[in-house]
Residue, then its C-alpha position, 0 to 999 in steps of 0.5 A: x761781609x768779607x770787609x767786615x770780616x778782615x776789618x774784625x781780623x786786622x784788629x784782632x791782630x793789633x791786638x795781638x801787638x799791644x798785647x805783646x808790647x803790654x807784655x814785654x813792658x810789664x815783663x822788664x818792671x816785674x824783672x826789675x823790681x823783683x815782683x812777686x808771682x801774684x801781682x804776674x797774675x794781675x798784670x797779665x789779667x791787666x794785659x788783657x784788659x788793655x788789649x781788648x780795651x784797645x781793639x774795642x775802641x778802635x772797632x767800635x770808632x769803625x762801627x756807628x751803632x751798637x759800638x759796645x757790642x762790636x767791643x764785646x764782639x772784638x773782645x769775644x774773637x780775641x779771646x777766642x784766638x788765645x785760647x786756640x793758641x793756648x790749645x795749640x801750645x798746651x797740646x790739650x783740651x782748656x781747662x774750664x777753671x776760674x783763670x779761664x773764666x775770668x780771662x774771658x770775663x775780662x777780654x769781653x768787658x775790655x773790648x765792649x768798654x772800649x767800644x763803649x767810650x769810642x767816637 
């Protein structure tokens, strides 16, 4: 159970690094390219996606059953994580608005499509 635990942790953190990798790209073309703060939106939405895609694919390589689960499960922790982050920062309680249902929408479907296609 432990290992199982810090394999979930390890990816969670990769994610993490994708993320902010994802990030920092898609910072320096909307920089570049002057874009507008509605397509930000999208990129970042894009972002989690990417990120949880990532982390359920290589979760659910690890895993021989149930991989779209362990995806969902992978994607479910990491999105959990940015919102203790996000309280953190904030200082505050989340709002339960559409932003934040569509990240975790988008965060769950990522990673279980990630673990979906993995071998």
């Amino acid at each position: 159970m432990k290992k199982r635990i810090m394999t979930l942790m390890k990816t969670v953190v990769f994610m993490c690094i994708c993320t902010v990798i994802i990030l920092l790209i898609t910072a320096f073309i909307y920089y570049k390219f002057n874009i507008s703060d509605s397509k930000i939106r999208a990129g970042v939405i894009i972002t989690y996606f990417l990120s949880c895609f990532i982390g359920g694919f290589i979760y659910g390589g690890i895993k021989e059953k149930n991989k779209y689960l362990y995806g969902l499960l992978v994607g479910t922790a990491y999105f959990i994580l940015v919102a203790i982050i996000t309280i953190i920062i904030k200082g505050t309680a989340l709002n339960i608005n559409n932003d934040f249902l569509i990240a975790l929408f988008t965060c769950s479907v990522g990673g279980m499509s990630g673990g979906m296609i993995s071998k």
